[in-house]
C-alpha positions in Angstrom: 256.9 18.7 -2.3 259.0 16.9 -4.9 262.5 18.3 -3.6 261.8 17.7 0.1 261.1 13.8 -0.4 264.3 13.5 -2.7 265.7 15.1 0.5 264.2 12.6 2.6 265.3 9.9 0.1 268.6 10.8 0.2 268.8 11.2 3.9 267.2 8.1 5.1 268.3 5.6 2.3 271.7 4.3 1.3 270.9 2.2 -2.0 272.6 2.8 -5.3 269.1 3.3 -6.7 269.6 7.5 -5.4 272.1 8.4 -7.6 270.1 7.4 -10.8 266.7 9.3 -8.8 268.6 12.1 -8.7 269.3 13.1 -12.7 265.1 11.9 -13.2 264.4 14.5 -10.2 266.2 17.4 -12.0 264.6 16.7 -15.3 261.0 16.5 -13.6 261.2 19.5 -12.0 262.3 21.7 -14.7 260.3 19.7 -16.9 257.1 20.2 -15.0 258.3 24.1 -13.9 259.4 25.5 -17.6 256.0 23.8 -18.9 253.4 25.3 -16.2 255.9 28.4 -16.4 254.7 29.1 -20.0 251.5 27.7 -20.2 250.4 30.4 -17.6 252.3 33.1 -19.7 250.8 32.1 -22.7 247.2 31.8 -21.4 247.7 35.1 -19.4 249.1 36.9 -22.5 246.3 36.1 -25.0 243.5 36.4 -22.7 245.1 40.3 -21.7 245.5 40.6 -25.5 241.9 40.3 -26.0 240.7 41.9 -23.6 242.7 44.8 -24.4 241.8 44.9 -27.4 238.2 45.0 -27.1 238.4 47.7 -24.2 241.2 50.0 -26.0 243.4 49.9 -22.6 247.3 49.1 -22.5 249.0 45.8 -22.3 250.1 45.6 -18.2 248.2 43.1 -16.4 250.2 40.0 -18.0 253.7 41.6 -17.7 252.9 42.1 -14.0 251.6 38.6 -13.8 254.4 36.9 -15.7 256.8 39.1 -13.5 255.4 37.7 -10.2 255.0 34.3 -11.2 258.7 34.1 -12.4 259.6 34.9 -8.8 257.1 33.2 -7.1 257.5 29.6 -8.5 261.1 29.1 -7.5 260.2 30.5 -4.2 257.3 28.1 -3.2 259.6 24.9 -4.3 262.2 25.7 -1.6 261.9 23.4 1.2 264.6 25.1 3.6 262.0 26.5 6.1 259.4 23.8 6.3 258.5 22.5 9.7 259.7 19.8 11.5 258.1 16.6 11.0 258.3 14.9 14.7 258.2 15.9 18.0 260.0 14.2 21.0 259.5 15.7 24.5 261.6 14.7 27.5 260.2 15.8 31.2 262.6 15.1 33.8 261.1 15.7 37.5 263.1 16.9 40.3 265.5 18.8 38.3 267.6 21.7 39.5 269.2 24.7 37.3 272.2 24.1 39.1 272.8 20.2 37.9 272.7 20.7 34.3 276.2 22.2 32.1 274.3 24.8 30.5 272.5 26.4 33.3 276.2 25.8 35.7 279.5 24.8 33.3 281.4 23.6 36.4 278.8 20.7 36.2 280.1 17.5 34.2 277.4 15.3 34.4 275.0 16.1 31.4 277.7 16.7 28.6 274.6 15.2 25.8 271.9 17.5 27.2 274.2 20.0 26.7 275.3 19.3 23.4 271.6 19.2 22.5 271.5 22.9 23.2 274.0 23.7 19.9 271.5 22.9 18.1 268.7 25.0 19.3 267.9 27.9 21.4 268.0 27.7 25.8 265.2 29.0 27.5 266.6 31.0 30.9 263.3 32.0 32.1 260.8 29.2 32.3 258.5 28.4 34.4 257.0 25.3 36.0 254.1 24.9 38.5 254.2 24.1 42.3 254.0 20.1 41.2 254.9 18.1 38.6 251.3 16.9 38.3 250.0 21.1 37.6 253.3 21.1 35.1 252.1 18.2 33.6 248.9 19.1 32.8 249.8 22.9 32.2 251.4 21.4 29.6 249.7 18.8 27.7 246.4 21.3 27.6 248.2 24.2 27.1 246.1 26.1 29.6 247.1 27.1 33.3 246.3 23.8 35.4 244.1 26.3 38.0 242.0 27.4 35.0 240.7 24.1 34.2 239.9 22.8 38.3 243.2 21.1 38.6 243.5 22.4 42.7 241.3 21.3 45.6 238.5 23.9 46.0 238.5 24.7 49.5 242.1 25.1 50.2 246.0 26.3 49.0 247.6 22.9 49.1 250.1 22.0 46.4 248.5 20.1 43.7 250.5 16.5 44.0 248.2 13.8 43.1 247.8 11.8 46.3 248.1 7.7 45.4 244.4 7.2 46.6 243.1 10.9 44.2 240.1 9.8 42.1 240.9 12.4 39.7 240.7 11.8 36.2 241.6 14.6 33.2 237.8 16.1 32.0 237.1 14.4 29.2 236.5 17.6 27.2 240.2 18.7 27.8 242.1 19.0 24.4 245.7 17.8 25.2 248.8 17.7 22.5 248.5 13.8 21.8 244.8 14.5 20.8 245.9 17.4 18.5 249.0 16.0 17.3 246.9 12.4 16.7 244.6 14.0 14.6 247.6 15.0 12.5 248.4 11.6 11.7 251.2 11.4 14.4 251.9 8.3 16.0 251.9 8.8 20.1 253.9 7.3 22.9 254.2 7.7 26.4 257.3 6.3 28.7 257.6 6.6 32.1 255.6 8.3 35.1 252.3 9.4 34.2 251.9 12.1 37.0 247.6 12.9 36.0 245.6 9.7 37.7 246.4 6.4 38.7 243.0 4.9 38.1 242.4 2.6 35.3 239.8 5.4 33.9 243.1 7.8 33.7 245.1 6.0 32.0 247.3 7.9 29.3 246.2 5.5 26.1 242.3 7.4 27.1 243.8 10.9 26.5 245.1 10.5 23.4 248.4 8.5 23.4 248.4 5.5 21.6 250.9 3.4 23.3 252.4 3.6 26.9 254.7 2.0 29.2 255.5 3.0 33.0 254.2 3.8 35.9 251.2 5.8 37.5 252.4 6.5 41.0 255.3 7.8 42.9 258.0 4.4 43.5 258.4 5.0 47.4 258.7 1.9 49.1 256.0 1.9 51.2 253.8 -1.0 50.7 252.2 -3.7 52.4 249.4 -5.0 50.3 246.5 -4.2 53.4 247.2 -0.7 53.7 249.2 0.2 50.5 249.2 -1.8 47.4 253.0 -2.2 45.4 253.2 -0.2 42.8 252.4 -1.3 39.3 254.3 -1.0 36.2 252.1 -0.8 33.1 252.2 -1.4 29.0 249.3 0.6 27.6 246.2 0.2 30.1 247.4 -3.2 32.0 249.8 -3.8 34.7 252.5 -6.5 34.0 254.5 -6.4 37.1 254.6 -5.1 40.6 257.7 -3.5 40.9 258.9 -4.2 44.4 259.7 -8.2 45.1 259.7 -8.5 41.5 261.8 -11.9 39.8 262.0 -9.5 36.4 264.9 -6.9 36.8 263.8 -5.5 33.7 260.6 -3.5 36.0 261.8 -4.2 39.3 263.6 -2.1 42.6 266.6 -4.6 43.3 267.4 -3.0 46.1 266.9 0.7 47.2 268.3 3.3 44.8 268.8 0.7 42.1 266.2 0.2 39.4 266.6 -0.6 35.3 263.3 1.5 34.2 265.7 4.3 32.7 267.8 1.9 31.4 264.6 -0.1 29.8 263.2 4.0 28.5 266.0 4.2 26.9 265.5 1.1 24.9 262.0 1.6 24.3 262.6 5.0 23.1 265.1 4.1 20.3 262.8 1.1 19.2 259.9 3.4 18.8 262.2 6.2 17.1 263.8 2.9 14.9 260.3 1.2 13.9 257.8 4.0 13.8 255.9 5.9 10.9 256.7 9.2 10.6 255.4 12.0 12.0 255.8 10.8 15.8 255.0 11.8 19.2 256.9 10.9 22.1 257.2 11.7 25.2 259.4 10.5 28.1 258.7 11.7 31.4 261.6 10.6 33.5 261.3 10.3 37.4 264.9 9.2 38.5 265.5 11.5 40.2 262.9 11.8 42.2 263.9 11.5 46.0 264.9 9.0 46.8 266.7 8.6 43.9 267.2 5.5 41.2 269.6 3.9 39.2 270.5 0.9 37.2 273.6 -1.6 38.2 276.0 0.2 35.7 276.2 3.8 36.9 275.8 2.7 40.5 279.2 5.2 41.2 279.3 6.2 37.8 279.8 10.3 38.8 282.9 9.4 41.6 284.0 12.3 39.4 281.6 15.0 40.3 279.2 15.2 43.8 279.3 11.5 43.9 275.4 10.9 45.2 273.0 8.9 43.7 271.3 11.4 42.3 274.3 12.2 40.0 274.4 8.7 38.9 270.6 8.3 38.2 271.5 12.2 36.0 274.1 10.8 34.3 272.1 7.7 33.1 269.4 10.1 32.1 272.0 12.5 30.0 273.1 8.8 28.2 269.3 8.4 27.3 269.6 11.5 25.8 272.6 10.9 23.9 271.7 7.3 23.2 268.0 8.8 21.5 269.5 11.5 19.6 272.6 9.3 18.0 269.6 7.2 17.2 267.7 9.9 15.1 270.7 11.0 13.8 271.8 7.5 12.2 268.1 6.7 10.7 268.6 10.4 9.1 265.5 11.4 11.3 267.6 14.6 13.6 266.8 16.9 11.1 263.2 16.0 10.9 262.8 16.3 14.5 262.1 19.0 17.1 263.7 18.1 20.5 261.9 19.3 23.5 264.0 19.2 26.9 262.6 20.7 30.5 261.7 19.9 33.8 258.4 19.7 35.5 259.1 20.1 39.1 262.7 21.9 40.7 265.2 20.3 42.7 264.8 19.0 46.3 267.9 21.4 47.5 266.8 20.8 51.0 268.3 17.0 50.8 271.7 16.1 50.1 271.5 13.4 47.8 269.2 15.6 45.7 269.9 18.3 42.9 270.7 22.1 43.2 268.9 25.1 42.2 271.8 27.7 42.3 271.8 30.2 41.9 267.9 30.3 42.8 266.5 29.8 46.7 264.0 27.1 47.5 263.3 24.0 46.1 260.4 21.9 44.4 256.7 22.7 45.9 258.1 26.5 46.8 257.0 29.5 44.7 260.2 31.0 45.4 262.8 30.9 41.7 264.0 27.9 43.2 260.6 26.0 43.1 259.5 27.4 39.9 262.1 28.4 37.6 263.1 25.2 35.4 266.0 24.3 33.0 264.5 24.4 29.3 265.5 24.1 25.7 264.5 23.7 22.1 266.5 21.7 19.7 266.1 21.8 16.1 269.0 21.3 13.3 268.8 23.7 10.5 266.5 26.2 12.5 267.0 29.7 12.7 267.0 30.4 15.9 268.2 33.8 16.0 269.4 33.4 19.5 271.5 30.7 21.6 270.0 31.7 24.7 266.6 33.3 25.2 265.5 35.5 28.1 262.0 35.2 27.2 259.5 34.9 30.2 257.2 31.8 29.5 255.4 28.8 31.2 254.8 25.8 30.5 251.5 26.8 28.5 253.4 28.8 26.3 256.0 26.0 25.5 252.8 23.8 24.3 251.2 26.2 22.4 254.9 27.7 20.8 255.6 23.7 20.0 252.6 23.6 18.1 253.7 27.0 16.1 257.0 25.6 15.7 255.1 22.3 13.6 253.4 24.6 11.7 250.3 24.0 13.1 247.5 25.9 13.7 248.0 27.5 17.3 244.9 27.9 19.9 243.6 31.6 20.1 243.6 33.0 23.8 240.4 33.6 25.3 241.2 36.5 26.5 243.5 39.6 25.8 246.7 39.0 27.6 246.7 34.8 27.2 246.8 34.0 31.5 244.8 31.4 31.5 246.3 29.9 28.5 249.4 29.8 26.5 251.3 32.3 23.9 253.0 31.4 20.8 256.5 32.9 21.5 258.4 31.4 18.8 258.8 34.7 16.9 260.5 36.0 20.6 263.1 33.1 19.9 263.5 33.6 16.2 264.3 37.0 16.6 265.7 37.8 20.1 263.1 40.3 21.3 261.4 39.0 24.1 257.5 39.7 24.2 255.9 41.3 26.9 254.6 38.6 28.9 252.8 37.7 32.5 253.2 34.5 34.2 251.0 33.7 37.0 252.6 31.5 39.5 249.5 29.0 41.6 249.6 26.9 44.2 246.2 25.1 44.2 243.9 27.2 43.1 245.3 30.8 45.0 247.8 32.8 43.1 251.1 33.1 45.0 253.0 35.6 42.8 253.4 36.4 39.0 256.2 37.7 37.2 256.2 40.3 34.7 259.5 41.7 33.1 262.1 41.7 35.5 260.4 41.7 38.4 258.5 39.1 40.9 255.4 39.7 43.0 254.5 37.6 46.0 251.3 38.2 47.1 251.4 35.0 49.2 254.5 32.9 50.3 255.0 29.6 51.4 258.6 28.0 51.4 260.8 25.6 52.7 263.9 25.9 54.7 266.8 25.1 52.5 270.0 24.9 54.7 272.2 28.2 53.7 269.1 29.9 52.5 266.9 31.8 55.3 264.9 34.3 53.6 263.0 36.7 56.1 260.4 37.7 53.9 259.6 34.4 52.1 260.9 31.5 54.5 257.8 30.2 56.3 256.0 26.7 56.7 253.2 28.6 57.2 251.5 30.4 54.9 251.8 34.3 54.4 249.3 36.8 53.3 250.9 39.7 51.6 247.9 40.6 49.4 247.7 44.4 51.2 251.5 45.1 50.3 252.9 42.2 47.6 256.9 42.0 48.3 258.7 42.6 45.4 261.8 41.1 43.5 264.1 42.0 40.4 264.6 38.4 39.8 266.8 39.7 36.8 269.6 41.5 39.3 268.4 39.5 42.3 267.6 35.9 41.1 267.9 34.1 44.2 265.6 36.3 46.0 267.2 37.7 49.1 267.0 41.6 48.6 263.5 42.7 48.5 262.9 45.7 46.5 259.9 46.4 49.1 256.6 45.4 50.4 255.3 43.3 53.2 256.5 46.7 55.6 255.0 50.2 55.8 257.9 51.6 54.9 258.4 51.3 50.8 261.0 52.4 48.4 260.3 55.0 45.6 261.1 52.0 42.9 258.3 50.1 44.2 255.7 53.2 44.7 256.6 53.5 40.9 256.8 49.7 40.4 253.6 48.2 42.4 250.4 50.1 40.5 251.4 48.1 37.6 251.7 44.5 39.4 248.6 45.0 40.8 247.1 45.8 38.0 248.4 42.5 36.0 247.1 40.5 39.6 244.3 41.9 39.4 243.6 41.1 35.5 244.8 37.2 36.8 242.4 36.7 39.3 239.7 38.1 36.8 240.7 35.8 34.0 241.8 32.7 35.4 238.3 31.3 36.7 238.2 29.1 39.5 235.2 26.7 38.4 235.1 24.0 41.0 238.3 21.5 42.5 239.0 18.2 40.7 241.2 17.0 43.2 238.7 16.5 46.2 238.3 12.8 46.2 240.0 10.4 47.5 239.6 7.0 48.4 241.8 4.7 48.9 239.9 1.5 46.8 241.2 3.9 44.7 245.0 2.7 44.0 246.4 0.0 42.3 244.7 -3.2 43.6 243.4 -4.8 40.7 244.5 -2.6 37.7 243.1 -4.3 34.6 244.9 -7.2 33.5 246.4 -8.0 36.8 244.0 -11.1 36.6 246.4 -12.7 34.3 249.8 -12.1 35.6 248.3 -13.4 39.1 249.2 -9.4 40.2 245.6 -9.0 42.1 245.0 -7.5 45.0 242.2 -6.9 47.7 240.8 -3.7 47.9 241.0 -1.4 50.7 237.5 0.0 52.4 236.2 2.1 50.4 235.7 5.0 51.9 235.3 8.4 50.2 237.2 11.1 51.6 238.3 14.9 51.4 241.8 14.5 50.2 243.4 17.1 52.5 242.1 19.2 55.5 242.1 22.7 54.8 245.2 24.7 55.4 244.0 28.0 54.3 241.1 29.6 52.2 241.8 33.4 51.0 238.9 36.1 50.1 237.9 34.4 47.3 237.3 30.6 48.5 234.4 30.3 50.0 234.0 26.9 52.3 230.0 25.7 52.2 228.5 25.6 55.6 228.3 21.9 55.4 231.6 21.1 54.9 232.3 24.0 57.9 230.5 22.3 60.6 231.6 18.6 59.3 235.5 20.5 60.4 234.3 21.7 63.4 232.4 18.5 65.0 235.7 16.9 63.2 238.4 18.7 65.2 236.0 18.8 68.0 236.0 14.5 68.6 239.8 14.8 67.8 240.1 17.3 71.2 237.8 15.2 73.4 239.9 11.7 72.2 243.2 13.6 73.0 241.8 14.8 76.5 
């Protein structure tokens, strides 16, 4: 304990008062060691004496004793291998492998993210959900997002909050700012909360202390009858409206050009700069959601690369990352911090002015590599990472749960043998280089599309969009395919973009997958065992339920009139597989539904 505050002292300070703490810390260590050193020999050595003595035995217990404690006492000083003291997460949604240098080095445009990676470990072979709002809360609990009701329970949508969802995190839901807050850490959240835009799911009642950002997606549809503007918020109240706004600082200028990375970036350093340590914060960056955003200065910044304004609003994100971590490193903080980098949601290939995910097909909301398959890495100075690149199979769970091992905390046990439902520790994977046997099941809504296990990919169902250059005839399809009888197969590890099927989906089937396929099924069949489906929390909606009148709106004069309110099923189903069952109720209400909609049309 002694040694690693003179570390810290020395680090983080520049007065001349070190250099004379320095000689008083070397003569209170051995001081203190050489004194309990031979106060325990001593006591050890007459007490073995005596006893000895009395019983007629030899003399061995206190030369063992001495021996180990001689060795032992040096060793538990050393601070070398103690766990990092804060945590900063960065989320960046709509991000493609393909955009960032260390995933595709003919890329230019995130030269800090990548120079983030030498000092950690790069995770090839992680995996998101079908929407940033399952990622995000895949994460934060550390449990599959289908495990805990985060689908709609009568359908295979994707699980996108709509702007009018009631849903609200269960209260009873342990997320990493709880756990992390009952460590002492201070908490922050900056930037777009993807779980709940009602005043009841706000971040600062789940655990974070502080926030600042937004709770719904920034498209510019608005009108204050049918759809209020969106709010921006600083802990549970709304300050602005971010369209038509006179403050730059939270406000869209003009499309594609907004200052809320710029003001992240700010906020981020402050809180780094002023706060206590240990810390918790996490940045969840939507820039380059389509259509993309931002600020005046890198408004043609990337001429250099593709030129779009979504390599702009990546290169302004990359200088948030290189503004935060020059920031740690000047306070003396960088070695005291674990660095977590990823994306929540893929790249929307299908658009132009959007990201890439080569070398994968599809793009965000697919369950094809290209809708699931994220860039990822883990960056701590001094570490020993045995690896620079890891080829360890993991979700988003798994990063949660390895962060927390990583801290040195105490990690949450599985519930069941082979951790589906929630996350695995993998950290001895990346501090060793042997991957661990792992499954990762792969949801959209509450049915399981596909899971991946080794080197190979099972679709059981497939839903995908059509990304120009990428027509795949097994998996392309608007509509939803049911493959349960014969799942097609992938070796994702020869074949990552998904375009040679190893078999299924056909009558006809290769010997690899007759040899292959017992085994998947088996591992889907243990998924849909284990991960129980308990009831949607994503059935509501209403739409009194966006941002009218958001506390605090009273005082900034930022109230609006609510909408009818109306409760609603959020989405019509599209499909229900063997195990949804739809009530009778809610079958007829359809029926007479589509029914009136016929007769009107006629």
């Amino acid at each position: 304990w002694y040694q690693r505050r003179v570390r810290e002292a020395v680090v983080s300070t520049q007065s001349t008062g070190v250099v004379c703490f320095i000689p008083l810390y070397y003569t209170l260590y051995y001081t203190l060691y050489y004194t309990l050193y031979y106060t325990l020999y001593y006591t050890l050595y007459y007490i073995d004496t005596l006893y000895c003595a009395v019983n007629r035995i030899p003399m061995l217990f206190a030369n063992r004793a001495i021996f180990m404690i001689a060795w032992l006492l040096p060793l538990s000083s050393s601070a070398d291998e103690t766990p990092p003291t804060n945590l900063i997460v960065i989320n960046i949604q709509q991000l493609g492998w393909g955009d960032v240098g260390l995933y595709s080095p003919w890329r230019s445009d995130t030269p800090n993210i990548d120079a983030l990676a030498k000092d950690g470990v790069t995770l090839d072979s992680l995996y998101c959900e079908t929407s940033a709002t399952a990622s995000a809360g895949t994460f934060l609990s550390g449990k599959q997002a289908a495990s805990w009701g985060l689908y709609s329970s009568n359908n295979a949508e994707p699980t996108q909050l709509h702007e009018n969802s009631g849903f609200i995190l269960p209260a009873d839901l342990v997320l990493l700012p709880h756990i992390l807050g009952n460590n002492s850490y201070n908490t922050k959240f900056l930037g777009r909360w993807n779980l709940g835009q009602r005043p009841q799911a706000n971040p600062v009642n789940f655990g974070f202390k502080s926030f600042q950002g937004t709770v719904s997606d920034l498209g510019s549809k608005y009108d204050d009858l049918r759809y209020p503007n969106i709010g921006f918020y600083r802990n549970g109240n709304i300050v602005r409206r971010i369209y038509d706004s006179d403050d730059s600082d939270f406000g869209v200028m003009e499309k594609g050009i907004a200052n809320f990375t710029k003001l992240y970036t700010q906020e981020a350093a402050l809180f780094v700069e002023i706060t206590e340590e240990p810390f918790y914060l996490h940045l969840s960056l939507d820039a380059l959601v389509h259509p993309p955003y931002r600020s005046q200065e890198y408004v043609g910044s990337s001429s250099g690369s593709r030129a779009t304004a979504y390599t702009d609003a990546l290169q302004e994100i990359d200088n948030l990352v290189g503004e935060l971590t020059a920031t740690l490193e000047r306070l003396g903080k960088k070695e005291r911090t674990l660095i977590v980098l990823t994306a929540d949601s893929t790249a929307l290939a299908s658009h132009f002015v959007a990201g890439s995910n080569n070398p994968f097909s599809g793009e965000t909301g697919d369950t094809t590599e290209g809708g699931v398959r994220v860039p990822g890495l883990l960056s701590l100075p001094g570490y020993n990472f045995n690896t620079s690149r890891s080829e360890q199979v993991m979700n988003l769970a798994d990063l949660h749960v390895t962060v927390l091992s990583l801290l040195g905390m105490e990690v949450p046990k599985c519930e069941e043998e082979k951790c589906v439902a929630g996350g695995m520790d993998v950290s001895q994977s990346l501090t060793t280089g042997q991957p661990i046997n792992r499954t990762v099941a792969i949801y959209r809504g509450r049915t399981l599309m596909a899971i991946r296990m080794g080197r190979h990919k099972a679709h059981r169902m497939s839903v995908s969009s059509f990304v120009p250059g990428q027509f795949l005839d097994t998996l392309t399809s608007y509509a939803l395919k049911d493959t349960t009888a014969n799942p097609i197969l992938y070796d994702v590890v020869a074949d990552p973009s998904e375009r040679f099927f190893v078999g299924g989906g056909f009558d006809a089937v290769s010997a690899r997958y007759s040899s292959t396929m017992p085994a998947m099924k088996d591992e889907i069949n243990y998924v849909l065992e284990n991960v129980v489906m308990t009831g949607g929390l994503l059935n509501e909606c209403n739409d009194a339920f966006r941002e009218w009148a958001p506390p605090g709106c009273a005082q900034f004069e930022l109230c609006l009139q609510p909408s009818q309110d109306k409760l609603k099923m959020c989405v019509i189903p599209q499909y229900a597989d063997s195990y949804v069952t739809i009530p009778e109720d809610l079958q007829l209400y359809w029926t007479l539904l589509l029914l009136v909609y016929y007769m009107w049309t006629l």
